[in-house]
Every structure is written in C-alpha cells, then in structure tokens.
RODO-2510 file (C-alpha; in nm, 4 decimals, decimal comma):
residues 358
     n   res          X          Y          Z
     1     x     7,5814    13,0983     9,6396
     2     x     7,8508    12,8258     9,6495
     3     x     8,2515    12,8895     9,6686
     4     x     8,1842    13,2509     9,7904
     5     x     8,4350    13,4143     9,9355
     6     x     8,1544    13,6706    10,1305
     7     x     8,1420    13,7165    10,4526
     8     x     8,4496    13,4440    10,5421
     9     x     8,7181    13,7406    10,7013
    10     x     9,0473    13,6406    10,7624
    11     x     9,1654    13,7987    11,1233
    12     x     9,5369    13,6470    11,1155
    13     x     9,8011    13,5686    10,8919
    14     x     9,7770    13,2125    10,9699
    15     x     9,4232    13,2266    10,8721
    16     x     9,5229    13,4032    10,5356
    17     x     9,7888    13,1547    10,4691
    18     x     9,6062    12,8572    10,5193
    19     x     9,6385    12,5539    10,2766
    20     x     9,2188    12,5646    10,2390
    21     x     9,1247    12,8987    10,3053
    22     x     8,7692    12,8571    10,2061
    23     x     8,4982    12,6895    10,4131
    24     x     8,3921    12,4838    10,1509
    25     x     8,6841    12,3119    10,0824
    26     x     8,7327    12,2648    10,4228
    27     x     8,4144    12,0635    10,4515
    28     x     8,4951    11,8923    10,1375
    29     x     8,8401    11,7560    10,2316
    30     x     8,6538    11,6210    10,5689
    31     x     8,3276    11,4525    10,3911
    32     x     8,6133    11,3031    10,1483
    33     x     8,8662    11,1958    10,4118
    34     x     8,6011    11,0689    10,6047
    35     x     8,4554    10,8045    10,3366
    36     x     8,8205    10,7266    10,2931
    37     x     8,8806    10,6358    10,6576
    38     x     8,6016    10,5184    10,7737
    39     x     8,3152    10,4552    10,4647
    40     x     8,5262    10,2177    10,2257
    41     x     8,6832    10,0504    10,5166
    42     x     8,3287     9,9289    10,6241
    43     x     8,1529     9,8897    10,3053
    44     x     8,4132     9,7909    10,0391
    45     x     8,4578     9,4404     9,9809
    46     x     8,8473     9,2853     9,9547
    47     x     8,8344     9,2911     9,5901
    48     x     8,7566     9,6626     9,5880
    49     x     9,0494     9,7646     9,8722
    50     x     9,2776     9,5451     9,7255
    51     x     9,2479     9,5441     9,3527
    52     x     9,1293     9,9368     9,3351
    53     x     9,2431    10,1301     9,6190
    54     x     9,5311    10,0083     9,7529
    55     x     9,6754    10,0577     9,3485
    56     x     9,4696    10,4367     9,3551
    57     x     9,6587    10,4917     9,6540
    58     x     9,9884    10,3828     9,5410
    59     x    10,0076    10,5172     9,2207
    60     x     9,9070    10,8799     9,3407
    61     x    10,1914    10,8548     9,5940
    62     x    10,4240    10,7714     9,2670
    63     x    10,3009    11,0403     9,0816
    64     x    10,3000    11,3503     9,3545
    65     x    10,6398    11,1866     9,3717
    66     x    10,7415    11,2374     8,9525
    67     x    10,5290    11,5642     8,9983
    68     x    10,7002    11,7259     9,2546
    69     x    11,0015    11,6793     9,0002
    70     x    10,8445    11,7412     8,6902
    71     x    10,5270    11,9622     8,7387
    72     x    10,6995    12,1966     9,0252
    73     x    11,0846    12,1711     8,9349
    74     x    11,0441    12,1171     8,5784
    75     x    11,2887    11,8712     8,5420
    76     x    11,1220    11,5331     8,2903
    77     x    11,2428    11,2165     8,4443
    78     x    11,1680    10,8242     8,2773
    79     x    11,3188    10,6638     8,5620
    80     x    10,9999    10,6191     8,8159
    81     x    10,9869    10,2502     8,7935
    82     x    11,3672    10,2301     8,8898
    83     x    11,3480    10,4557     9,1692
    84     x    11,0190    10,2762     9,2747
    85     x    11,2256     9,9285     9,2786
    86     x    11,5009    10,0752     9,4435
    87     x    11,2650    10,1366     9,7281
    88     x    11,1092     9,8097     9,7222
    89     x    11,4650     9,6244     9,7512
    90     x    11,5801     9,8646     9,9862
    91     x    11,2648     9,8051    10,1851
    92     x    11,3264     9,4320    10,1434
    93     x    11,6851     9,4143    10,2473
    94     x    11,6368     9,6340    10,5452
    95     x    11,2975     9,4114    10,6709
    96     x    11,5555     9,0792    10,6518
    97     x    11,8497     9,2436    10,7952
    98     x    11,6247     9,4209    11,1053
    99     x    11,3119     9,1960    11,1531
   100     x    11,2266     9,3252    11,4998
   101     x    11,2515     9,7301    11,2485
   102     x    10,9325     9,8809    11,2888
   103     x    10,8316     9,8864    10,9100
   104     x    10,7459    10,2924    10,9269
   105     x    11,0886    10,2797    10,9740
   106     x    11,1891    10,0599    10,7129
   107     x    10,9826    10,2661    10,4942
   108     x    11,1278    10,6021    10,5749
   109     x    11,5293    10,4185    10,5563
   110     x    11,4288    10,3067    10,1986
   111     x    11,2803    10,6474    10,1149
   112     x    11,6090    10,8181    10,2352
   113     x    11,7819    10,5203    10,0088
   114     x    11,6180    10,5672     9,6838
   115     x    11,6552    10,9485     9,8052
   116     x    12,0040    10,9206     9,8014
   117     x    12,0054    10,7578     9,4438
   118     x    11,7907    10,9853     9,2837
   119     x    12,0078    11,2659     9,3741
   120     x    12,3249    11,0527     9,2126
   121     x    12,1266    10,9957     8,8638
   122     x    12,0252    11,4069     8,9120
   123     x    12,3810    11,5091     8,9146
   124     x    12,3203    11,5425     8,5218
   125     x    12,0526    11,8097     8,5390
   126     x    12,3251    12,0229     8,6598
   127     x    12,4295    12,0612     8,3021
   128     x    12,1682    11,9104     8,1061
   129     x    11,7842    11,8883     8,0238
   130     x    11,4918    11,8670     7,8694
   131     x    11,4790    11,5919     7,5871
   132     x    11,8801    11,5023     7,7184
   133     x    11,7308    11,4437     8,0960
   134     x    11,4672    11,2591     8,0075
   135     x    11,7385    11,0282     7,8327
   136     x    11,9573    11,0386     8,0970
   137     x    11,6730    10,9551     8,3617
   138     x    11,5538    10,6564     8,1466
   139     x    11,9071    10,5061     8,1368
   140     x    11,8595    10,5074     8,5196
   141     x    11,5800    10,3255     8,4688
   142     x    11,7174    10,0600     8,2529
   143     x    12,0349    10,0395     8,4640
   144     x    11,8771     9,9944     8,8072
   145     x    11,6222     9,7049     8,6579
   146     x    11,9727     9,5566     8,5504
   147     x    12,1549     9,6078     8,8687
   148     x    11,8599     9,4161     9,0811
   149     x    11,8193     9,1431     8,8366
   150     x    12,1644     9,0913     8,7719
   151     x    12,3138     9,0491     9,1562
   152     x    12,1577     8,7825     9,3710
   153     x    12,2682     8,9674     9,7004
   154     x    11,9255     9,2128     9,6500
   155     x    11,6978     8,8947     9,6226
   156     x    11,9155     8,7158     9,8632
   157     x    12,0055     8,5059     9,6666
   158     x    11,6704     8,3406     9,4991
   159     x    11,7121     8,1054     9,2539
   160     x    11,3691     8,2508     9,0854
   161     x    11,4489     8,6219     9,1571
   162     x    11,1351     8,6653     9,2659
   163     x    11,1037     8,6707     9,6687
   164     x    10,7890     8,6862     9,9055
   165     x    10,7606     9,0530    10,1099
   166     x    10,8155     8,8678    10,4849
   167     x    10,5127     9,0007    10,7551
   168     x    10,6083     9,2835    10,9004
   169     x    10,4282     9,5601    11,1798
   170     x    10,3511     9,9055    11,2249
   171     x    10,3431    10,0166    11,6030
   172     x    10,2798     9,6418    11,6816
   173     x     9,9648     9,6293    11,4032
   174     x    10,0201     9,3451    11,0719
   175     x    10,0652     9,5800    10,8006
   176     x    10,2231     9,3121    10,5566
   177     x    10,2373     8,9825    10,4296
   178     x     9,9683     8,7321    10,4136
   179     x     9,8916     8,7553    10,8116
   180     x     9,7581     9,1320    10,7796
   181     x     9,4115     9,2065    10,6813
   182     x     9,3347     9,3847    10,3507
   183     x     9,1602     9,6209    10,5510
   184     x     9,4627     9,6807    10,7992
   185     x     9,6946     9,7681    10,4548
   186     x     9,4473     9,9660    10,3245
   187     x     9,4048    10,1839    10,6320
   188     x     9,7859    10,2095    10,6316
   189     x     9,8717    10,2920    10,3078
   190     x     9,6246    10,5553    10,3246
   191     x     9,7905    10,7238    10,6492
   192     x    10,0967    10,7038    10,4732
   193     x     9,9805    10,8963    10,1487
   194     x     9,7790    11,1243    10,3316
   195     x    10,0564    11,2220    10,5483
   196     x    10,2859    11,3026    10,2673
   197     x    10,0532    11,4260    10,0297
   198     x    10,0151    11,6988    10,3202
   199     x    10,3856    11,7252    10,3704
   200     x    10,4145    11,8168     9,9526
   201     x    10,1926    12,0749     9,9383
   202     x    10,3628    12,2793    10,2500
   203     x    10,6788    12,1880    10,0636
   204     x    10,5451    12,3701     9,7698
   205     x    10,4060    12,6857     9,9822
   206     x    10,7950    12,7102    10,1423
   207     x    11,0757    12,8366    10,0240
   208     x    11,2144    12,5877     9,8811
   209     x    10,8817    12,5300     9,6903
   210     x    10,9521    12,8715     9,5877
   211     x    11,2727    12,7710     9,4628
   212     x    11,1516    12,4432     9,2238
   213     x    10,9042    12,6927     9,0536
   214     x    11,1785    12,9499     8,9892
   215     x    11,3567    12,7336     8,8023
   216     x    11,1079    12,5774     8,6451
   217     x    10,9719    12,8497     8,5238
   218     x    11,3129    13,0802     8,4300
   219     x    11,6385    12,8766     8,5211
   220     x    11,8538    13,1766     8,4165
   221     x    11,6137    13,4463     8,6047
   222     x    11,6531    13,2343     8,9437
   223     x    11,9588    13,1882     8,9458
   224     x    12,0087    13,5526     8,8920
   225     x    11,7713    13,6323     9,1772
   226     x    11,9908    13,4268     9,3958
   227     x    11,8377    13,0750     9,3673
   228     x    12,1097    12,8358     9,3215
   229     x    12,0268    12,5764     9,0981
   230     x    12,2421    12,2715     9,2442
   231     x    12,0738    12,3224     9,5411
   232     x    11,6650    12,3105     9,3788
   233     x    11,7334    12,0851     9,1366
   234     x    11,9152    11,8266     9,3223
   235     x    11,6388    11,8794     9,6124
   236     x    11,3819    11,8106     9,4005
   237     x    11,5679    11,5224     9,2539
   238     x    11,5733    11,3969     9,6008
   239     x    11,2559    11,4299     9,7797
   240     x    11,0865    11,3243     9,4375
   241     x    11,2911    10,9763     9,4585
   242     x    11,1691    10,9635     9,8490
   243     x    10,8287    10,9233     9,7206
   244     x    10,8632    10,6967     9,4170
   245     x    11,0999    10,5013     9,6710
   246     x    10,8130    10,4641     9,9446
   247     x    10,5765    10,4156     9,6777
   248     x    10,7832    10,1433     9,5488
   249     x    10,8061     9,9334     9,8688
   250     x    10,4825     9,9769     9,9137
   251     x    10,3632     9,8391     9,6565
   252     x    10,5729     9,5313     9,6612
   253     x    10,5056     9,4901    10,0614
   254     x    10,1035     9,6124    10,0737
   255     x     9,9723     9,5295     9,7730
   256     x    10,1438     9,2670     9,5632
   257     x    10,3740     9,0711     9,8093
   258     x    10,6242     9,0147     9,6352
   259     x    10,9437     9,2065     9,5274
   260     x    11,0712     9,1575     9,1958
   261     x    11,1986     9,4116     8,9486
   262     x    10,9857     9,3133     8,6608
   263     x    10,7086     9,4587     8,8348
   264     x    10,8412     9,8017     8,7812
   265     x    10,9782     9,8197     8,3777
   266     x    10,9835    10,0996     8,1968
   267     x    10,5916    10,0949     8,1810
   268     x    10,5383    10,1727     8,4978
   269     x    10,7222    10,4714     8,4438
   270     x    10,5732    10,5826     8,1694
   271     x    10,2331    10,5236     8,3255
   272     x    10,3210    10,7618     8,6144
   273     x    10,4206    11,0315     8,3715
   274     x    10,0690    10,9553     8,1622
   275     x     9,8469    10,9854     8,5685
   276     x    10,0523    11,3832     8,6238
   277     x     9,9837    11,4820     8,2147
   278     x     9,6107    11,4260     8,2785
   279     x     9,5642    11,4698     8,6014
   280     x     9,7438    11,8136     8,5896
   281     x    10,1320    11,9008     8,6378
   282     x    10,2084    12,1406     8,9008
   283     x     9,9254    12,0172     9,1196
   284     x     9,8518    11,8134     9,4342
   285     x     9,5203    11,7699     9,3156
   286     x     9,5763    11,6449     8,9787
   287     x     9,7869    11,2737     9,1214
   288     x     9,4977    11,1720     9,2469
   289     x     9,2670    11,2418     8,9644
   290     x     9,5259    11,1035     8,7197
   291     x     9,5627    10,7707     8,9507
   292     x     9,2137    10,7467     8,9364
   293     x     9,1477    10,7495     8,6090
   294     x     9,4388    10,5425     8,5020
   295     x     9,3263    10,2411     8,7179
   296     x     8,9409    10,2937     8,6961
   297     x     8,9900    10,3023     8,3008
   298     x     9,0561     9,9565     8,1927
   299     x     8,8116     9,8475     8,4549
   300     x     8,4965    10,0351     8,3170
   301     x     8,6766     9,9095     7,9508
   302     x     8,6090     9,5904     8,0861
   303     x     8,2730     9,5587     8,2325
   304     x     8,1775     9,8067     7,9134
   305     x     8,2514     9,5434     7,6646
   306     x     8,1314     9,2203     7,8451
   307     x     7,7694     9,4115     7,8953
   308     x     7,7845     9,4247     7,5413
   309     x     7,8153     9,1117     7,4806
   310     x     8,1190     9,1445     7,3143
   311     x     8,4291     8,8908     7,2033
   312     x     8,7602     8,8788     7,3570
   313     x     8,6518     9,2109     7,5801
   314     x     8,9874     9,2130     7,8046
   315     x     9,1942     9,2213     7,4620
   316     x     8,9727     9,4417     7,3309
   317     x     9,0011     9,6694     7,5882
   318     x     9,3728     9,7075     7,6236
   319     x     9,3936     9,8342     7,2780
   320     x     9,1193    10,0321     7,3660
   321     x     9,2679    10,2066     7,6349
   322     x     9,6120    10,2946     7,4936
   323     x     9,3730    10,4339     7,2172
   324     x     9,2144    10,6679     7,4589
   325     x     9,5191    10,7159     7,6665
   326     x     9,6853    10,8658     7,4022
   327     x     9,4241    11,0526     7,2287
   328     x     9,3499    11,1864     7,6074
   329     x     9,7430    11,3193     7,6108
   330     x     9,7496    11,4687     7,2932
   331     x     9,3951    11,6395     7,3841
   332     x     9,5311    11,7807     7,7212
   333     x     9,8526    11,8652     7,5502
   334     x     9,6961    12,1100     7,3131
   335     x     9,3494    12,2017     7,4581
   336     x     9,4520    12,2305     7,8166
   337     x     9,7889    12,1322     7,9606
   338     x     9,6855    12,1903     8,3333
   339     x     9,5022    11,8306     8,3188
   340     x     9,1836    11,7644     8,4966
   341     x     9,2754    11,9533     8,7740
   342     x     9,2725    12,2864     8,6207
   343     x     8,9391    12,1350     8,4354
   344     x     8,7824    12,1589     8,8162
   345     x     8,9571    12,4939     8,8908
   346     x     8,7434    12,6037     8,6236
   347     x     8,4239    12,4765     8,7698
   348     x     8,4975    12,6116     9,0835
   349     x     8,5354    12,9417     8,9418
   350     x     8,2538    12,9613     8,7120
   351     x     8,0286    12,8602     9,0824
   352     x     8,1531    13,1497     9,2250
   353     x     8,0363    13,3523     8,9582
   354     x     7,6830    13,1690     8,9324
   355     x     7,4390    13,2950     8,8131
   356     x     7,6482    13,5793     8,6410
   357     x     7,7527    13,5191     8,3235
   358     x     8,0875    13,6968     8,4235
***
C-alpha cells in the first residue's frame, strides 16, 4: 500500500495541478528538506558542509541550469564553465564596485549578466544545432576563459590573476569570505538552490515550459503550431546562463574563495553535462542525483582503495572513475537514457502496483 493514489480526491484545480500531488511525496520532500535545513547543519562536521555539500549543492544548481537548456529545450551546449565564470567575475566586479550591495543582489545582477551573454553566444541556435551548437557553445567556452585571463580590468588588475572573493552579507548575515561560518554558507547556498530549483520546475509546468519541450521535441511542428522559435530558444539560452551564472559566483564566493578562471575549464563543463546524462535529462530530479553521484564517486573511490590497503589509491582512483564515468554514460545512453531519475520513476511505479505483478 505505498504511492497509492486511493482515496487522495482532488476537490480543486489547484489541488489537481499541484507540483506533488501525492501525499507521499509531500512528506518526502519535508523529511528531506528538513535533514537539509536543520539535520546536517547540526550534525555535519566542516569537512562534510564544506568539501561535500556546499560542491552537491553547487553543482546541481549548474546542472538544472545546462538542463533546463539541454534536457527541456534540447539545445547541447559545452560552454557551462564559461558561463559559470562569467558569473563569478561579474559577481566579483559588482561586490568591489558596490561593497555596501547586498550580495543577493549581487548574485541576481551577475545572473542577469551571464543571462545576457548566454543569450549573445545563443544567437547561433537560431540557425544551427546539434553537433554545430555544441561547437559553437564550446568556442564560448574557450573564448570567455580567454577574455578573463587575458584583461586585467576583470581581476582588477592582479599581478597573479588569481584574486580573494572580499566578505560580503546577506540581509546583514556573513555569507562570504573567511569571516562567515561554513555553516552560515551552507545554509545559504541551500536557500538559494532551493529557491530556484522551485522556480524551474513551475517554469517547466508554464507556458513557456511548454514552449522549450515543443521544440525540443519537433522544432518544425512548434513552430507550425505557433511557437516561435527565437523566442524559446533564446529564453532558454537565457535563464539556463542565469543559473550556471549564479552557480558560478557561488562557487568562487561560498565555497572556494577565490575567483579565477582556471577553476572553470572546459572540464567543468563537461562534468555538468556527465551529472544531467546520469542523473536524467528533462528532469528536476535527476541534477541532484547526478551531482551526487559525481562528487560522492571519487570519494567512496578513495576510502575504497585505502581500506584495501592499496598503492597510490588517489591515482588509482581517478583513472578509476573516468573508467566508470564513462562506462556509466555509454550504459545510460543505450539501456536507459532518462538517467537515474527515470530509474526511481520506475520504482515508484512498480510500489504502486505491489504486490501485483502488473
């Protein structure tokens, strides 16, 4: 008797319509939300918030960013780590130009930044895509990397390149630097993700949701249905760079401290796309799962091969993981695309069925 739909009636539309219509995820979302807020905070050491969650929490944000691009519009972009260090330098110039700027706001003005060049770099999905945009994406990537390494004005003018994220607040609270707790970034990156993870998935129930999976799924057929295609593809080019951009600056301001473009090459980018092919494209669900198992990977590697007893164990477990990484792509590529996600849409189903066979 668990995940069934008996005897839960629906009296309005609202109730019909409701992101978790079920009272079991309901409770589930609250037991999970509330060892994320309040659990971890208190039991978790500062090696475990800021060496596993704070990256868990970062890296989903970058990937429901690439997803809602990718997995909902259908348009395959190489460029995350660029638009991630676009919002990390945008975040950095605007937290030195405005130090009294509330740094929600500097996040959502380097959001709207990076938003504003990942619509430039998606003027070419207008004509091209596929294989081509994927190109065209990772030149963005290349060229951005260039642009911030190149011109001293982003790192005002370091001699190293390589600049310290200054303190900054959030409604008076230390959210930054070395003068906020790991427990105060922690709690804020995770208000920050929740919030827009929950912002994503009404964007994917409206109509311009709606839109994305039109042409995702026909480009030809929506735009014969009316859909116009500059509009959903450049939309999803934009609010997909808002979240690699916030991502981005959060990651150089919460968890590492510093901002330097180095820390986002093209492996970052390619790790992103690796966290939405397992986790599951298309799904809100999946980031998190993919995040999670890209991070927690090399670290169960790890402690694997030194209870073993074995040699060398951190080099041995690199190898070991693009091994499995890529034998874990090819396996979801052919056996089931959906990712994880769709793995637990599965179980889900078959426990509503329990104990019937069908």
């Amino acid at each position: 008797m668990i995940y069934r739909e008996t005897g839960q009636f629906k009296t309005s539309y609202a109730a019909d319509q409701a992101v978790l219509r079920l009272r079991e995820d309901r409770i589930g979302l609250a037991v999970i939300l509330l060892l994320a807020y309040v659990a971890i905070p208190l039991l978790a050491s500062e090696y475990w918030l800021s060496t596993i969650m704070l990256p868990f929490l970062i890296y989903a944000l970058a990937a429901l960013g690439l997803n809602i691009l990718t997995g909902y519009a259908g348009q395959l972009s190489l460029g995350t780590g660029g638009f991630m260090a676009t919002g990390a330098f945008a975040a950095y110039k605007l937290a030195t130009a405005f130090p009294g700027l509330d740094f929600v706001v500097v996040l959502i003005l380097s959001g709207a930044i990076t938003a504003a060049v990942g619509v430039l770099f998606g003027l070419p999905s207008l004509r091209i895509k596929g294989f081509y945009l994927a190109v065209a994406t990772l030149a963005a990537q290349f060229f951005l990397l260039w642009l911030y390494n190149k011109i001293p004005w982003f790192t005002n003018y370091s001699a190293s390149g390589v600049i310290s994220a200054p303190t900054r607040t959030a409604l008076g609270i230390p959210v930054t630097g070395f003068e906020a707790s790991v427990t105060a970034k922690y709690l804020f990156v995770l208000i920050v993700v929740t919030l827009l993870s929950l912002a994503a998935k009404n964007m994917t129930r409206l109509e311009v949701g709606r839109s994305w999976m039109a042409i995702r799924d026909m480009d030809i057929a929506a735009e014969i249905i009316g859909i116009r295609p500059l509009t959903a593809k450049l939309t999803a080019f934009a609010v997909s760079s808002f979240y690699c951009g916030i991502a981005g600056a959060l990651w150089a301001f919460s968890h590492t401290g510093a901002v330097e473009a180095l820390a986002f090459d093209i492996g970052v980018s390619f790790r992103v796309l690796f966290m939405i092919i397992i986790g599951g494209l298309g799904t809100i669900l999946g980031n998190y799962l993919g995040a999670a198992f890209i991070v927690l990977l090399p670290i169960f590697l790890n402690n694997a091969l030194l209870g073993l007893g074995m040699q060398e164990a951190v080099a041995m477990a690199s190898h070991l993981e693009a091994m499995i990484m890529g034998a874990l792509i090819v396996f979801f590529l052919i056996v089931e695309p959906h990712g994880l996600a769709r793995l637990w849409q599965i179980g889900k189903e078959k426990l509503r069925k329990w104990p019937f066979p069908y």
